[in-house]
N, CA, C and O atoms as a GROMACS GRO file, in nm:
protein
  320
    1UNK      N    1   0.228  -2.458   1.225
    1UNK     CA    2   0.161  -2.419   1.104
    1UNK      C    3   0.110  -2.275   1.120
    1UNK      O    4   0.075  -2.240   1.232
    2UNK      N    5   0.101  -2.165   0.988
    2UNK     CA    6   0.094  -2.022   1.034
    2UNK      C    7  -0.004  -1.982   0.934
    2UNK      O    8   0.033  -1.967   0.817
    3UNK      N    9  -0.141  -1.959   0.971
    3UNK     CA   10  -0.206  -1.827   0.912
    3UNK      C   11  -0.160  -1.751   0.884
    3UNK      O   12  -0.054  -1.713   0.933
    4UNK      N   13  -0.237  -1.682   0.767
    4UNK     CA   14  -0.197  -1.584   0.699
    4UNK      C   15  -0.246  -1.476   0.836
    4UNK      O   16  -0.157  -1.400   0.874
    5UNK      N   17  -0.317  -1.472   0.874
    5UNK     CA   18  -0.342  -1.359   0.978
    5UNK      C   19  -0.190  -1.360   1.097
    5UNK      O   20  -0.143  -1.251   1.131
    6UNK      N   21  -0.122  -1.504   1.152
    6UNK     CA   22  -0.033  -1.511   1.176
    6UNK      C   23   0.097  -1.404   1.142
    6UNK      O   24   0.163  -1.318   1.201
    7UNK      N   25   0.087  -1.479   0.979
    7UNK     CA   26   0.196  -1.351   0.951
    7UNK      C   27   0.178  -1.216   0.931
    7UNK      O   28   0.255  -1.129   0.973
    8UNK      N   29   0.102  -1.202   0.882
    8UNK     CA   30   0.061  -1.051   0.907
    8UNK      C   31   0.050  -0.959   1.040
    8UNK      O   32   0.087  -0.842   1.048
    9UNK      N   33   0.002  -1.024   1.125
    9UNK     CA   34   0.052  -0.996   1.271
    9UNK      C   35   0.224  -0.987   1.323
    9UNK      O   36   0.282  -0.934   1.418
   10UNK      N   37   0.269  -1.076   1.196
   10UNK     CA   38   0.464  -1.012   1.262
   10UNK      C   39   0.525  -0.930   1.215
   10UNK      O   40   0.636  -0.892   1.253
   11UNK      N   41   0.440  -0.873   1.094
   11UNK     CA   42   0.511  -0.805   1.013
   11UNK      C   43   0.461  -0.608   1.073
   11UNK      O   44   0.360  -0.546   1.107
   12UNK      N   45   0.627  -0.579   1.050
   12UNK     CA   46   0.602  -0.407   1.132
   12UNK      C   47   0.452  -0.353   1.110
   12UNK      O   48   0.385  -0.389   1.013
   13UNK      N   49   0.404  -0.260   1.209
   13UNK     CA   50   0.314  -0.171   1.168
   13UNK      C   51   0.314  -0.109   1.020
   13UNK      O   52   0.432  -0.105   0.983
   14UNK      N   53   0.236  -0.064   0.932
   14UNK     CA   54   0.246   0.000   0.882
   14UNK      C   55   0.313  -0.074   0.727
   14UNK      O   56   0.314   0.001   0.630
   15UNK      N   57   0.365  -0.216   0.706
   15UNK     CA   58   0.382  -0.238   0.571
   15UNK      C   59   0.302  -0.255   0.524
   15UNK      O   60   0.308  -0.183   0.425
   16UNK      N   61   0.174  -0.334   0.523
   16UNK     CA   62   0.039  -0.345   0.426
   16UNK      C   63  -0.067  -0.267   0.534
   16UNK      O   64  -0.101  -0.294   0.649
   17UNK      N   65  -0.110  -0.128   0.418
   17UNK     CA   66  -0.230  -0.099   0.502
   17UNK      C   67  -0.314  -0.159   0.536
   17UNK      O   68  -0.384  -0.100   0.619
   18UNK      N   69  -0.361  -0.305   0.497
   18UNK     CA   70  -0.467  -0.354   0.585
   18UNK      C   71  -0.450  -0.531   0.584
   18UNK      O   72  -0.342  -0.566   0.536
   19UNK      N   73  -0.504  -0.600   0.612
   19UNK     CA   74  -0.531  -0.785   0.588
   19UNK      C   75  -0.512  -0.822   0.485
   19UNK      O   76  -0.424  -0.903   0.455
   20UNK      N   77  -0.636  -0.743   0.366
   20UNK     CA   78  -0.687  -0.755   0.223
   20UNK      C   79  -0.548  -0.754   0.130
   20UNK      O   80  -0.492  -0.840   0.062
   21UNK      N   81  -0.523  -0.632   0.156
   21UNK     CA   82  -0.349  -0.554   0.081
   21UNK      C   83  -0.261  -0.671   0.072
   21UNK      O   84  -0.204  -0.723  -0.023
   22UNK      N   85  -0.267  -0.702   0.217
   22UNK     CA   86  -0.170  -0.822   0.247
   22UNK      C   87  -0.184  -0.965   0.164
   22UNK      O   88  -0.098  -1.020   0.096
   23UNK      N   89  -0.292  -1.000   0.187
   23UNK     CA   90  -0.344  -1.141   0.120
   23UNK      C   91  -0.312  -1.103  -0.023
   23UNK      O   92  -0.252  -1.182  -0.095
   24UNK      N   93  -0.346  -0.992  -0.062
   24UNK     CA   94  -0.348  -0.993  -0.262
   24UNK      C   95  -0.182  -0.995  -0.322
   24UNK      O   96  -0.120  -1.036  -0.419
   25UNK      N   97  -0.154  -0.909  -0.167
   25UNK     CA   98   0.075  -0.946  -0.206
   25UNK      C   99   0.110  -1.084  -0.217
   25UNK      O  100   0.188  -1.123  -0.304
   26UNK      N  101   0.055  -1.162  -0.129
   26UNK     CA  102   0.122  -1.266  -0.112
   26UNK      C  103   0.061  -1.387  -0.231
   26UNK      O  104   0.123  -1.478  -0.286
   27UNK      N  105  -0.068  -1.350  -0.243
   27UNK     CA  106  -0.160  -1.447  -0.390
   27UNK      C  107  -0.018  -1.416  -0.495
   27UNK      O  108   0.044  -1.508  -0.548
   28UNK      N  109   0.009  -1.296  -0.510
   28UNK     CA  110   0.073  -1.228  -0.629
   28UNK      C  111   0.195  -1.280  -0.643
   28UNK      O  112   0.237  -1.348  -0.737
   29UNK      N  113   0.263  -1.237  -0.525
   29UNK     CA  114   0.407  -1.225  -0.510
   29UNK      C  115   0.481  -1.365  -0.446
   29UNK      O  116   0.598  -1.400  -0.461
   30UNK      N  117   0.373  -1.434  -0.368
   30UNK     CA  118   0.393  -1.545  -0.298
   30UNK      C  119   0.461  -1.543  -0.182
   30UNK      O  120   0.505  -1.432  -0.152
   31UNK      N  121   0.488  -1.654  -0.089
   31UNK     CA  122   0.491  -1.634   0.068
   31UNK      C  123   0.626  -1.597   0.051
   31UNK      O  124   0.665  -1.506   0.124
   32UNK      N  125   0.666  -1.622   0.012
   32UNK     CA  126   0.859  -1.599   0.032
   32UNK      C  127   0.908  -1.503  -0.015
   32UNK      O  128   1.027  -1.471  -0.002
   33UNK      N  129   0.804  -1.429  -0.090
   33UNK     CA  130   0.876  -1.262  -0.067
   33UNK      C  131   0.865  -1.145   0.083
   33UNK      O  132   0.915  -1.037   0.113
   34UNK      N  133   0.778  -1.237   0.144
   34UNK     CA  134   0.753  -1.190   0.230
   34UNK      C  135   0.838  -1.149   0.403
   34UNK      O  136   0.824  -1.072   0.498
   35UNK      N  137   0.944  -1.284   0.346
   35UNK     CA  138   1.058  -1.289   0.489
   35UNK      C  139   1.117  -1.238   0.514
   35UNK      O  140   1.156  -1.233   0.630
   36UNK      N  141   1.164  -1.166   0.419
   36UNK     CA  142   1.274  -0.968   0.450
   36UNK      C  143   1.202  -0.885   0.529
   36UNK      O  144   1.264  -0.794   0.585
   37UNK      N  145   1.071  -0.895   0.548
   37UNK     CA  146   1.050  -0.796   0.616
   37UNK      C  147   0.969  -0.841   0.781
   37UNK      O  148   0.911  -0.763   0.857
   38UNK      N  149   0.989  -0.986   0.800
   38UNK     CA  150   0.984  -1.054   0.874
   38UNK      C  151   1.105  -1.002   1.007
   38UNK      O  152   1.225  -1.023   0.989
   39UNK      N  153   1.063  -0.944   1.115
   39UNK     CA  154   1.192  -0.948   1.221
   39UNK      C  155   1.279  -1.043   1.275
   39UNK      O  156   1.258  -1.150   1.332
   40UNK      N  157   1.379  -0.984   1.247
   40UNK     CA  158   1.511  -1.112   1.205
   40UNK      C  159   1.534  -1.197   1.389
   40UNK      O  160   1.551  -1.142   1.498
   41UNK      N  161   1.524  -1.332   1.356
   41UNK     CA  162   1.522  -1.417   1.467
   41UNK      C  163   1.429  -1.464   1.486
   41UNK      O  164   1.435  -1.545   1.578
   42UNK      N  165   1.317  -1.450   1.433
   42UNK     CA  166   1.149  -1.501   1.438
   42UNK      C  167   1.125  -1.629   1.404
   42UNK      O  168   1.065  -1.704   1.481
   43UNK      N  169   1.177  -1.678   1.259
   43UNK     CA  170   1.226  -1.804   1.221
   43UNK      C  171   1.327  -1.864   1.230
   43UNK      O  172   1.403  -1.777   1.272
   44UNK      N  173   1.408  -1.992   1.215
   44UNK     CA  174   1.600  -2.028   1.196
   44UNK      C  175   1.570  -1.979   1.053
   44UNK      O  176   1.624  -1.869   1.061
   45UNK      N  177   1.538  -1.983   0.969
   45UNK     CA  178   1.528  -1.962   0.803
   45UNK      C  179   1.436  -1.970   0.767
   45UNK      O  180   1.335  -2.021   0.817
   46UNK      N  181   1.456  -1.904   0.637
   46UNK     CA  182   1.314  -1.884   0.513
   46UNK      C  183   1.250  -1.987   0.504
   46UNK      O  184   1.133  -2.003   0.536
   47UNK      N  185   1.347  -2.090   0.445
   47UNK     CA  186   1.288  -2.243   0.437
   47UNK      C  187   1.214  -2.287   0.552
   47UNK      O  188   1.097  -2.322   0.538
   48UNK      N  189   1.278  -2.288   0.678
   48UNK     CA  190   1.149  -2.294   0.789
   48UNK      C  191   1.031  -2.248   0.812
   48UNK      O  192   0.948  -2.315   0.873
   49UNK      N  193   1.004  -2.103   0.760
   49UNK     CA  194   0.901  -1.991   0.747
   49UNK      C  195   0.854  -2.073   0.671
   49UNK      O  196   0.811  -2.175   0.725
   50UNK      N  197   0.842  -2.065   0.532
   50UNK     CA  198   0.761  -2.160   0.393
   50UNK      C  199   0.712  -2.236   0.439
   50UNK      O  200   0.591  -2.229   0.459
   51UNK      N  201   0.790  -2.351   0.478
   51UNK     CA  202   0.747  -2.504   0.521
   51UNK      C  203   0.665  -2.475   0.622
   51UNK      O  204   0.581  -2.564   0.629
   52UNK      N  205   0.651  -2.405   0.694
   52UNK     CA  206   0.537  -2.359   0.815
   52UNK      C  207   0.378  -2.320   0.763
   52UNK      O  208   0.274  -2.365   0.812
   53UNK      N  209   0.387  -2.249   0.679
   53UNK     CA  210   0.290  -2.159   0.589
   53UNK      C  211   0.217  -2.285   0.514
   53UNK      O  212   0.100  -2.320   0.532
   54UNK      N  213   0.315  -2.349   0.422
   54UNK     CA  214   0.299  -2.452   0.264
   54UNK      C  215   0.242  -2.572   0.390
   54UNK      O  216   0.137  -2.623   0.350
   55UNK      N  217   0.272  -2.612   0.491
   55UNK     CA  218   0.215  -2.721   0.508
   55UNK      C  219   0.038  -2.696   0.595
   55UNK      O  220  -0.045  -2.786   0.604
   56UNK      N  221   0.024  -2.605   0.628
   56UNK     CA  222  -0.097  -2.544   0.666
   56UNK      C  223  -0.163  -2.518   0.540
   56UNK      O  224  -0.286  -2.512   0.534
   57UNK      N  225  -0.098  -2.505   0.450
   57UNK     CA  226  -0.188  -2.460   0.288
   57UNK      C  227  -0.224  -2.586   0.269
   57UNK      O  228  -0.345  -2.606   0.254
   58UNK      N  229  -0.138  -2.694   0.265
   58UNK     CA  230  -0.133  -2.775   0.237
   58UNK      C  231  -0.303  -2.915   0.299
   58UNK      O  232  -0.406  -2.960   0.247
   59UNK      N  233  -0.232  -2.923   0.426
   59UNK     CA  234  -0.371  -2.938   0.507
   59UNK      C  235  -0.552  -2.914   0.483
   59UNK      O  236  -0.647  -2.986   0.512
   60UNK      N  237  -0.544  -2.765   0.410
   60UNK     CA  238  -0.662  -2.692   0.422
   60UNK      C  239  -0.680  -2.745   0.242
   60UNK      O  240  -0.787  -2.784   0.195
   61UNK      N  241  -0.576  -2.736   0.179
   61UNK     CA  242  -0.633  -2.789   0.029
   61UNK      C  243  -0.724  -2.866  -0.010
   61UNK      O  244  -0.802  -2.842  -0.101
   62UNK      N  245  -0.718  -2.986   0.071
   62UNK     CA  246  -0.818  -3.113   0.012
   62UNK      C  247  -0.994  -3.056   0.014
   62UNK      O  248  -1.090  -3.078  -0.060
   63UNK      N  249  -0.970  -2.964   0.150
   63UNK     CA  250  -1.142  -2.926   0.214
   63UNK      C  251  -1.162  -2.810   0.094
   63UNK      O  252  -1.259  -2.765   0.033
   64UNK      N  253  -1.084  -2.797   0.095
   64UNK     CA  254  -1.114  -2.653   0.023
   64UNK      C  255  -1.167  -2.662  -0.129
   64UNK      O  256  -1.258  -2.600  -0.184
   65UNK      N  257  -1.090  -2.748  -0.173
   65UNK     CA  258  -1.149  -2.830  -0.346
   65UNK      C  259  -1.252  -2.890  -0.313
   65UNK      O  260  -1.348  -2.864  -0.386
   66UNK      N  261  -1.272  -2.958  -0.232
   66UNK     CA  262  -1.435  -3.037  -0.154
   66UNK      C  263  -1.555  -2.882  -0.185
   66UNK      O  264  -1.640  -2.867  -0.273
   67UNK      N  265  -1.521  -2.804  -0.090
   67UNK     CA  266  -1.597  -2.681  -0.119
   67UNK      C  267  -1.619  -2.635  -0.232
   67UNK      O  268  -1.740  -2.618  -0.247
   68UNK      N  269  -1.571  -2.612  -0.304
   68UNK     CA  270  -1.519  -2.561  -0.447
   68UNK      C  271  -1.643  -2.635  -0.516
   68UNK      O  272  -1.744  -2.577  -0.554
   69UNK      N  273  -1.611  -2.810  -0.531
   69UNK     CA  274  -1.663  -2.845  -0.582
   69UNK      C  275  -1.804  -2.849  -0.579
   69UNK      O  276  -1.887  -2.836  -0.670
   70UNK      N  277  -1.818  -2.871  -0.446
   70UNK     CA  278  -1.983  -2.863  -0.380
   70UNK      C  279  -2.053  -2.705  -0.418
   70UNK      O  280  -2.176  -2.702  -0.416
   71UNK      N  281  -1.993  -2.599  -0.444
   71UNK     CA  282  -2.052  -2.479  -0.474
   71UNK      C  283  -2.071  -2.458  -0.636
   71UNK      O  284  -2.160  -2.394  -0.693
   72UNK      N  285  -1.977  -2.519  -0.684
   72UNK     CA  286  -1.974  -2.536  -0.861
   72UNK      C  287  -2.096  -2.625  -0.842
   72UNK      O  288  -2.195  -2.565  -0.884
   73UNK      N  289  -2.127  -2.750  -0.794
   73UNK     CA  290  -2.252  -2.872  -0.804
   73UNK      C  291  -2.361  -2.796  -0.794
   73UNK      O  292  -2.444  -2.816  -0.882
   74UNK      N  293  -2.400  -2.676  -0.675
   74UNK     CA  294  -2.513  -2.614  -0.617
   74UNK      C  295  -2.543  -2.519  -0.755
   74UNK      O  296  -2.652  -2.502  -0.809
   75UNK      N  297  -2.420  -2.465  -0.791
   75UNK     CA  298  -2.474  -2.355  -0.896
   75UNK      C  299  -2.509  -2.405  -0.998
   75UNK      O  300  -2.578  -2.332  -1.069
   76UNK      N  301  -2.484  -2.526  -1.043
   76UNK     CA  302  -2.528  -2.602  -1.163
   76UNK      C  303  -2.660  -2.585  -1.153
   76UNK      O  304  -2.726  -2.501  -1.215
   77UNK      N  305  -2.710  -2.683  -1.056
   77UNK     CA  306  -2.862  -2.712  -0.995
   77UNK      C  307  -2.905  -2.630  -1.007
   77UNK      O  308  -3.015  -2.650  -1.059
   78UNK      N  309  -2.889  -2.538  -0.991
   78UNK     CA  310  -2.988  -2.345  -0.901
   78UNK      C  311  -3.015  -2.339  -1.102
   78UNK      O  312  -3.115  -2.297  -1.160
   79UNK      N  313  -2.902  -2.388  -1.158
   79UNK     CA  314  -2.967  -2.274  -1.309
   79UNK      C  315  -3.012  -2.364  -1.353
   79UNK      O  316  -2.969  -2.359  -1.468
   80UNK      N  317  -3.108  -2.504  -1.342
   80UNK     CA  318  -3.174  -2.557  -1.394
   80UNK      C  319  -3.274  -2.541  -1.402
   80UNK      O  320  -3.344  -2.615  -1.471
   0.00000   0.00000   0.00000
């Protein structure tokens, strides 16, 4: 399973000036534009890359709507 810091760490020096750059390409553009510039032999295929990424997204989803929700609940409260 691969962090986004993961991939950003394989990708050459110098394509996204920074983490941030990176994260807002991939929100935008999504993970799979991202494998062209991936160094060739790193993965067997794209589809392997994705499925690496999507099931770590995947994993972190449930907690993450948990959070979500619990911070939407707190802000309710706070403006009462």
């Amino acid at each position: 399973m691969l962090e986004i810091e993961d991939i950003y760490s394989l990708l050459p020096e110098g394509t996204f000036s920074n983490i941030e750059a990176f994260k807002n390409y991939v929100e935008t553009a999504g993970i799979e534009s991202i494998y062209p510039a991936i160094p060739e032999g790193t993965f067997s295929s794209e589809e392997a890359f994705v499925k690496l990424y999507k099931k770590k997204k995947k994993l972190r989803s449930p907690f993450r709507k948990l959070v979500l929700r619990i911070h939407s609940n707190l802000l309710r409260v706070m403006s009462l």
